[in-house]
Backbone bond lengths (Angstrom), bond angles and torsions (degrees), N, CA, C in turn:
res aa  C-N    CA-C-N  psi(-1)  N-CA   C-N-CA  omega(-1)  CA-C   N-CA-C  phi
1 X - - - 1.465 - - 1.534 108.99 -
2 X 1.712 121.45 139.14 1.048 102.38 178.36 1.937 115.31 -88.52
3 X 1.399 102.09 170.41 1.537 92.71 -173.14 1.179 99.90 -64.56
4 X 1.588 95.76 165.11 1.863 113.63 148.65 1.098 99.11 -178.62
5 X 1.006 106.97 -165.69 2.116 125.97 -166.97 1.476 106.78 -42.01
6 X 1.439 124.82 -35.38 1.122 125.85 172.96 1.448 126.49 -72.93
7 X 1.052 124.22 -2.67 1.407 130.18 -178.61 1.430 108.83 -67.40
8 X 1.295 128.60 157.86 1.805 134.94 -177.85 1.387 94.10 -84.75
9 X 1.348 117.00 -53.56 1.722 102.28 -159.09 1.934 86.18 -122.01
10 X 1.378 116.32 106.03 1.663 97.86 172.17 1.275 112.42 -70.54
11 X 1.627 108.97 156.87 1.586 104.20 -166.25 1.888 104.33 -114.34
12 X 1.409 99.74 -5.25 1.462 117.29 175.29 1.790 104.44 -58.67
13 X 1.554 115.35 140.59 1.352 119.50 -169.37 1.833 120.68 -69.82
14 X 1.068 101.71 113.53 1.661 101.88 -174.65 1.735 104.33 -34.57
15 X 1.597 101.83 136.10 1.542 109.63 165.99 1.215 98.31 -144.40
16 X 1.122 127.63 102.36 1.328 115.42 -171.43 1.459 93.59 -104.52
17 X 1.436 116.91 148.20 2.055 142.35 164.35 1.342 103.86 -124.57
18 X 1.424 107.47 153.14 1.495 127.78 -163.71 1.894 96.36 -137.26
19 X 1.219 95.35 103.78 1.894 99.32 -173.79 1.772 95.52 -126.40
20 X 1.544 107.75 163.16 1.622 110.57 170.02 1.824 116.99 -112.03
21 X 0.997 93.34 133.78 1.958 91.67 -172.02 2.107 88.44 -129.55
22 X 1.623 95.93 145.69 1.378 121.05 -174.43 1.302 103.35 -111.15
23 X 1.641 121.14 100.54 1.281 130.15 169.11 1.170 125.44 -128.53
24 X 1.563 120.25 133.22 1.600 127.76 -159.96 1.808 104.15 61.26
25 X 0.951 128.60 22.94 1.478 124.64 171.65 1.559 90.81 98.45
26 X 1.115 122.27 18.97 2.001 92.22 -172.75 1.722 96.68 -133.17
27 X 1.042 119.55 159.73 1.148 140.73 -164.71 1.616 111.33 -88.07
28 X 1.149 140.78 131.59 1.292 126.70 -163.65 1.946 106.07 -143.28
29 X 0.628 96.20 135.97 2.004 106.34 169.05 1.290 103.58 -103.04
30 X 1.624 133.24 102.36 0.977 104.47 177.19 2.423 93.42 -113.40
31 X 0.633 108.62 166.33 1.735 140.33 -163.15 1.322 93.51 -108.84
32 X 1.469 142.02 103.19 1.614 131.40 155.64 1.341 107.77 -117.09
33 X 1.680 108.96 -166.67 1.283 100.17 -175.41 1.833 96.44 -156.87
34 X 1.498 120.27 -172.17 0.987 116.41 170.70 1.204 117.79 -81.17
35 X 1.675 150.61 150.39 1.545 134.42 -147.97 0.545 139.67 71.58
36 X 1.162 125.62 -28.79 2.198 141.04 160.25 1.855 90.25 -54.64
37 X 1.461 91.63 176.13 1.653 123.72 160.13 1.600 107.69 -94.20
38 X 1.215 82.40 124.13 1.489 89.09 166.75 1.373 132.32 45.25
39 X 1.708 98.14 66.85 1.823 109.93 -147.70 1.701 107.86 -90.26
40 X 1.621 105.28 -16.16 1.849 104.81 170.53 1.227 125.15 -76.66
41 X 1.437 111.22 -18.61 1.352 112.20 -156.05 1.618 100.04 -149.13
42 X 1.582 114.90 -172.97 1.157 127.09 172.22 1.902 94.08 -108.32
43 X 1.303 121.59 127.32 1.399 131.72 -168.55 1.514 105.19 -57.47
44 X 1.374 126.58 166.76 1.206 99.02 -172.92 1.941 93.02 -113.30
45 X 1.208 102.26 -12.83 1.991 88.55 157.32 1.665 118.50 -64.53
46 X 1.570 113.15 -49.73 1.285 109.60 165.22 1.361 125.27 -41.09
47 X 1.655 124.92 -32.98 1.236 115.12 167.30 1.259 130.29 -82.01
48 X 1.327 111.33 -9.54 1.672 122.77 -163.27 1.746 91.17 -94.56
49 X 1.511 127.60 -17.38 1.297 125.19 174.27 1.779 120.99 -92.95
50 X 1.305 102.07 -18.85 1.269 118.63 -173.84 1.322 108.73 -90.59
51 X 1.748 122.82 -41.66 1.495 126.41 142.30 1.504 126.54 -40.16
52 X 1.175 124.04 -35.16 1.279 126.09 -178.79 1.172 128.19 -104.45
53 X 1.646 125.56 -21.27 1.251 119.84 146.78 1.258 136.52 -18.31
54 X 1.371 127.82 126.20 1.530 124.73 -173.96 1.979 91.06 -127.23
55 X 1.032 131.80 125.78 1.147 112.99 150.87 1.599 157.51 -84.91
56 X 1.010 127.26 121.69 1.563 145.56 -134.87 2.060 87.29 -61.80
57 X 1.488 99.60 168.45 1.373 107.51 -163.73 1.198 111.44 -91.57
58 X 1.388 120.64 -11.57 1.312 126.55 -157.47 1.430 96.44 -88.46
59 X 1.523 137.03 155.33 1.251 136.37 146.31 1.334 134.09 -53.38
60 X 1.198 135.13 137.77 1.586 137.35 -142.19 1.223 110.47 -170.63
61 X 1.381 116.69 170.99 1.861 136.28 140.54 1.502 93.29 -96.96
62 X 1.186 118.99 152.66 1.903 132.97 141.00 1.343 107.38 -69.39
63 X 1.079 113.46 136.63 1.855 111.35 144.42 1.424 124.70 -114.00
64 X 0.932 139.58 115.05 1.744 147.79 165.38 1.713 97.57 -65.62
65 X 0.867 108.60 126.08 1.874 139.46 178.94 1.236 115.34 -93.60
66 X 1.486 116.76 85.15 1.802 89.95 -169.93 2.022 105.94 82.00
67 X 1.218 101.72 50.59 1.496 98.78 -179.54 2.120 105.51 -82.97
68 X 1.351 101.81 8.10 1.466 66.01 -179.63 1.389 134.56 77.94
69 X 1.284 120.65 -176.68 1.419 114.95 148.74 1.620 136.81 -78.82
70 X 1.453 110.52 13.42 1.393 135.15 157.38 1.163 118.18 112.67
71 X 1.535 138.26 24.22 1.294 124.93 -160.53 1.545 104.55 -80.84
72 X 1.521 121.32 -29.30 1.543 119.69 -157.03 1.660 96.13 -84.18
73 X 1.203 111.12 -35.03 2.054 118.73 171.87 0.997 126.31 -52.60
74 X 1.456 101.22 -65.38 1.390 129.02 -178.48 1.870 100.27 -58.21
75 X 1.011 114.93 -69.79 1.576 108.16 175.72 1.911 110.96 -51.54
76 X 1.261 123.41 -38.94 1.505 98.73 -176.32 1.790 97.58 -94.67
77 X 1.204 119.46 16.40 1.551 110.81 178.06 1.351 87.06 -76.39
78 X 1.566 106.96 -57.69 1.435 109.42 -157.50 1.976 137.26 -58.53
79 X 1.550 88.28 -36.67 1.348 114.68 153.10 1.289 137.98 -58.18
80 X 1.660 115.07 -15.36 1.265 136.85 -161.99 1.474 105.43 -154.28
81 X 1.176 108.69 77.22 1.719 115.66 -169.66 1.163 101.40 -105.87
82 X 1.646 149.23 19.15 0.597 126.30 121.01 2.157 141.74 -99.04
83 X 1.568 80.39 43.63 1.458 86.17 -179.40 1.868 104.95 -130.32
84 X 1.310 109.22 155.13 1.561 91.33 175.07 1.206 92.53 -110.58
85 X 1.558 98.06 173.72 1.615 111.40 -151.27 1.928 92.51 -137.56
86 X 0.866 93.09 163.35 1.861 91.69 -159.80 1.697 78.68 -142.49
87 X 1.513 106.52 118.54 2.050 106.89 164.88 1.656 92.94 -114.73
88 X 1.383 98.20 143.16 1.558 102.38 165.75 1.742 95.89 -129.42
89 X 1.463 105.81 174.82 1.486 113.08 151.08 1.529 105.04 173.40
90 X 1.200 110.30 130.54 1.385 126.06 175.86 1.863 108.80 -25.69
91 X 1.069 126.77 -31.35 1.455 132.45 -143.60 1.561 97.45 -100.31
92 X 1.263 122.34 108.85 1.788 109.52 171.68 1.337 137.45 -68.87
93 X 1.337 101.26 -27.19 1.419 117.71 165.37 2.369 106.50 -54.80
94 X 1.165 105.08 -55.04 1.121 130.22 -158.71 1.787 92.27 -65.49
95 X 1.488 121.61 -29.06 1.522 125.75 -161.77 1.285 99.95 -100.08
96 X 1.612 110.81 -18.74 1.979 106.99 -179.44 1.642 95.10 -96.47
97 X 0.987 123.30 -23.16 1.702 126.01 178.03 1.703 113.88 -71.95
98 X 1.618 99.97 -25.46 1.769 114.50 175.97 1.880 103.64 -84.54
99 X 1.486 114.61 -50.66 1.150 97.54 -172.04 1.842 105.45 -83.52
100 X 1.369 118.27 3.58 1.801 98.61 174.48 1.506 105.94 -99.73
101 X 1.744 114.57 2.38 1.388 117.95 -161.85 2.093 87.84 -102.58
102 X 1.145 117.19 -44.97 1.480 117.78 154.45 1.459 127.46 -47.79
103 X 1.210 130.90 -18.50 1.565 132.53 175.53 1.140 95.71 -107.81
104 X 1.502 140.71 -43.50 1.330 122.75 -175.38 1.533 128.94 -62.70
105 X 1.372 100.52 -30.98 1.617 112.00 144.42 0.745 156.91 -90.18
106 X 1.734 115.40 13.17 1.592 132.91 169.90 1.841 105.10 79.79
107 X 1.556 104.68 40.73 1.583 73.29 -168.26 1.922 71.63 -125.82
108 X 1.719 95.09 142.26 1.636 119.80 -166.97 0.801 105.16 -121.68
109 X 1.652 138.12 -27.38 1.724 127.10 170.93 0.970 102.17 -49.01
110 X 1.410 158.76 -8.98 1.544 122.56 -129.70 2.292 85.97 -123.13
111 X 1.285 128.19 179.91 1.025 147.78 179.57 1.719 92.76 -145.24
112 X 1.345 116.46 137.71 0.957 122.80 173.45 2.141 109.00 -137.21
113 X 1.407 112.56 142.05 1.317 92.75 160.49 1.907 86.26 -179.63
114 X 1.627 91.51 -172.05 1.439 106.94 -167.73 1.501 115.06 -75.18
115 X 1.163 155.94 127.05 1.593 159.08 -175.69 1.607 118.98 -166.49
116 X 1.568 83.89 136.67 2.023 85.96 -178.65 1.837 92.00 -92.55
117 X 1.561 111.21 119.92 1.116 101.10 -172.98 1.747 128.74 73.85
118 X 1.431 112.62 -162.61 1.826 108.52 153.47 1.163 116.16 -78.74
119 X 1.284 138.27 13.32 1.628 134.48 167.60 1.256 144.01 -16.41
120 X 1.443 83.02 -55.04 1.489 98.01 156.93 1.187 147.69 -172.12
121 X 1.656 99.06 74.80 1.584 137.33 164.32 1.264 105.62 -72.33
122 X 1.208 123.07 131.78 1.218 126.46 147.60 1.661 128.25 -49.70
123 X 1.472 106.55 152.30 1.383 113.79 -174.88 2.165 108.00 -61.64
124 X 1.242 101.42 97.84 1.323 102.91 158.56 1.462 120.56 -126.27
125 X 1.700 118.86 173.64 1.303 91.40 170.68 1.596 113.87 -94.90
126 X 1.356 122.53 -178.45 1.668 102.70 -149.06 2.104 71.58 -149.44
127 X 1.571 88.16 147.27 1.334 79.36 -179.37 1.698 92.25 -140.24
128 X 0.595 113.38 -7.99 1.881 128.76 172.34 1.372 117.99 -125.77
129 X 1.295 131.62 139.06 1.349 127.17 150.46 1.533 105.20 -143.72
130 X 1.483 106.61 130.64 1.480 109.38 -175.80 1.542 106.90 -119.72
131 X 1.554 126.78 154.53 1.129 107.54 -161.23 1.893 83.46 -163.54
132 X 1.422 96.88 137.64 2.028 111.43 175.50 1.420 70.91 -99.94
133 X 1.518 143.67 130.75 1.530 122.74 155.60 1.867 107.38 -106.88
134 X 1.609 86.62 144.57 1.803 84.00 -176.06 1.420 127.64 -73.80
135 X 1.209 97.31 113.66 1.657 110.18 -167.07 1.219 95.07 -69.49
136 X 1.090 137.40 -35.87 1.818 127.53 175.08 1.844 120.06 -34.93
137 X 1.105 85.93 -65.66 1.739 112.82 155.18 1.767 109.94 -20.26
138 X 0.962 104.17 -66.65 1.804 104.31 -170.23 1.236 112.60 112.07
139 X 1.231 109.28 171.99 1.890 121.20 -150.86 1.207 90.28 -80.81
140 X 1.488 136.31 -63.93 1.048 135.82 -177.03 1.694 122.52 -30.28
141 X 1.565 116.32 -52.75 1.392 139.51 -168.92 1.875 90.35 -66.32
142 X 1.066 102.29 -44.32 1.992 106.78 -160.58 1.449 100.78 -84.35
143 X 1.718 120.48 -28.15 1.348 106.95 -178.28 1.514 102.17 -84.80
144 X 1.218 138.73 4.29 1.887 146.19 -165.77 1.191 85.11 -92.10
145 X 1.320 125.60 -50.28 1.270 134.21 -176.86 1.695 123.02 -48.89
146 X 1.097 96.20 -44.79 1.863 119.87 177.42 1.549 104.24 -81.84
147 X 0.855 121.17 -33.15 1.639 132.36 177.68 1.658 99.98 -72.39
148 X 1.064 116.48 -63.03 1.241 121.62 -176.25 1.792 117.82 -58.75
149 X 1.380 98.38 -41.32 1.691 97.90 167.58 1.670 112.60 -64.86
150 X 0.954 102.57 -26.04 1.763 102.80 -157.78 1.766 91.55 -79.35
151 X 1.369 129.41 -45.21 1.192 143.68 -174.81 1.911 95.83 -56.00
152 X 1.085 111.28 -52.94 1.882 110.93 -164.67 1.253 104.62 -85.09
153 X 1.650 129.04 -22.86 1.433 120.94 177.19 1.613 125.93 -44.30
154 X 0.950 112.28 151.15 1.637 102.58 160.95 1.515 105.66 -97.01
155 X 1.486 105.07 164.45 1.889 101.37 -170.41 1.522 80.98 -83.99
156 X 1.974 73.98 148.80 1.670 89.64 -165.26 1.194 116.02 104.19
157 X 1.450 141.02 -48.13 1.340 149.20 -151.09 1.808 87.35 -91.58
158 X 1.555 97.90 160.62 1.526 122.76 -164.02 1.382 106.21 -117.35
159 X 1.008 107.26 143.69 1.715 129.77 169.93 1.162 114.00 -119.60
160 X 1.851 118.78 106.23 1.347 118.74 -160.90 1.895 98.33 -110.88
161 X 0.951 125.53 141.94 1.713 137.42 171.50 1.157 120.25 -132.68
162 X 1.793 110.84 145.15 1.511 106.39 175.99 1.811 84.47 -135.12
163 X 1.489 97.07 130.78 1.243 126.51 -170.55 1.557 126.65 -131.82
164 X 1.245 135.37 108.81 1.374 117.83 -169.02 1.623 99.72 -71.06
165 X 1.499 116.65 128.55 1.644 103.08 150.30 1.351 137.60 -29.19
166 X 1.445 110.25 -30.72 2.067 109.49 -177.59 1.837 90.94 -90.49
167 X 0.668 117.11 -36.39 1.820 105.39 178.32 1.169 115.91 -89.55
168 X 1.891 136.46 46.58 1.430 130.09 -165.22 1.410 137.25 114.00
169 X 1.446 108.58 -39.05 1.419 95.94 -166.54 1.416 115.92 -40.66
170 X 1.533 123.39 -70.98 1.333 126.01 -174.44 1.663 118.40 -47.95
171 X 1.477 117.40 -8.09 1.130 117.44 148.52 1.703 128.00 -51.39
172 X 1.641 78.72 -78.47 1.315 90.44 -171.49 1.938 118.01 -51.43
173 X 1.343 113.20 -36.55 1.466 125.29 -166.41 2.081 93.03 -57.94
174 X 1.381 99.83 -38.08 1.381 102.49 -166.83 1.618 112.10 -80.82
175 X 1.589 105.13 -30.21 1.534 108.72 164.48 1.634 113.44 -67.47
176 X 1.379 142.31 -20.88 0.965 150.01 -136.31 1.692 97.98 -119.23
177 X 1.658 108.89 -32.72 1.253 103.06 -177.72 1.542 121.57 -68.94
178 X 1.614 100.57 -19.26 1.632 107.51 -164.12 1.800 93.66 -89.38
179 X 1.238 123.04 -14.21 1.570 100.28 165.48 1.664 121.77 -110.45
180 X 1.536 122.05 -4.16 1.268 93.51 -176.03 1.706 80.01 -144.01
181 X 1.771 77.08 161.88 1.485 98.72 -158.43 1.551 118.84 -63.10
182 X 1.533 108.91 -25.76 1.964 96.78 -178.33 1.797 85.73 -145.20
183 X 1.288 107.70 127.39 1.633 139.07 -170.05 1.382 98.47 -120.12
184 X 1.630 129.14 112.69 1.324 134.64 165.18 1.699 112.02 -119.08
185 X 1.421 117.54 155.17 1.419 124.77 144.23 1.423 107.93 -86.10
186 X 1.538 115.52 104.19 1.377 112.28 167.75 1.665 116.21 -89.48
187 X 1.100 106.82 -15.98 2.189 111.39 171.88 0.818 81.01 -149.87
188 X 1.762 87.91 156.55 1.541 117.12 159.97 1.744 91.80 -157.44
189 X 1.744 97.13 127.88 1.477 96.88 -153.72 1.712 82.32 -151.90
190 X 1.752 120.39 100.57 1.281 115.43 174.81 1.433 120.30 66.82
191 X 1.174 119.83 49.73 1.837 134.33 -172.06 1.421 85.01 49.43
192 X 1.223 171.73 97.61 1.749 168.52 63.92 1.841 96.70 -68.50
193 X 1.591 94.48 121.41 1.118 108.30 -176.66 1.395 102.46 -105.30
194 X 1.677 128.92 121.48 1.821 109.58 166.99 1.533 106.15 -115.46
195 X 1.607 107.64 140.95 1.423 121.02 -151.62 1.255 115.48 -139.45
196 X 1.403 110.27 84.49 1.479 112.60 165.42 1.565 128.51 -98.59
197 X 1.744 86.33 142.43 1.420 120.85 -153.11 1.630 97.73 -101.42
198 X 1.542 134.72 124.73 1.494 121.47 172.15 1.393 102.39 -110.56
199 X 1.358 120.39 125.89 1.585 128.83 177.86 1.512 90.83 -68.60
């Protein structure tokens, strides 16, 4: 397989840049590197999901799926300080770039560490999980992913996605209908599909 963002250990040569991006009103430093997703910028599906997020009523943790170097966490940690926020992502490079991109901005709700998927989070209750999932990866890897949220939710709790229509959406919306009980398109902003799922 060739590399990319999904890889455990990337083998591409560290370059790390230090740029500032303004999300949900707040000011951010984020730290990337070469091997991450989307290492210039903040993605612009990641923003169209992070804009549209509403969070559900029930009491919870969040989990970020594939957080990256933290922009989708780190922005609803910060916005939502009183919730903790749990980032995982297969990629190690991508999990030391999440927890120095979380201290450089003072943000302490959050838990960060290495996981294929929810693998291995501890048992909390989870009342959000939002997820960019890497379509590079394959259907299989992104639907483990959806399986795995639906398993840690509490009933009630939401499964939020940003998906382009030409890479899946109408997949996934149709895989998504056969396990949880109410499946919406809440945006659709430039083929980026965002798709919440209610266990």
């Amino acid at each position: 397989m060739t590399e990319h963002y999904y890889s455990q250990k990337p083998q591409t040569e560290s370059k790390p840049q230090i740029w500032r991006f303004t999300l949900l009103g707040h000011s951010f430093i984020f730290e990337t590197d070469s091997g991450v997703f989307s290492k210039s910028e903040v993605d612009f599906g990641s923003r169209v999901l992070i804009d549209t997020f509403t969070m559900p009523e029930i009491e919870g943790a969040i989990f970020d799926v594939g957080c990256g170097y933290g922009p989708i966490g780190l922005a609803i940690a910060k916005q939502y300080q009183d919730r903790t926020v749990y980032m995982m992502d297969i990629n190690e490079r991508a999990v030391q770039l999440a927890k120095k991109n979380a201290e450089r901005n003072g943000i302490q709700n959050v838990r960060v560490f290495q996981s294929d998927g929810v693998s291995k989070v501890e048992e909390v209750p989870v009342a959000a999980v939002l997820t960019n999932p890497p379509i590079r990866a394959g259907k299989e890897t992104i639907f483990k992913i959806y399986d795995g949220a639906y398993d840690v939710l509490c009933s009630g709790g939401e499964l939020w996605i940003v998906i382009q229509k030409k890479q899946g959406a109408p997949s996934t919306l149709r895989y998504l209908e056969e396990k949880f009980r109410n499946v919406e398109v809440v945006e659709k902003k430039k083929g980026y599909w965002i798709i919440k799922a209610e266990k």
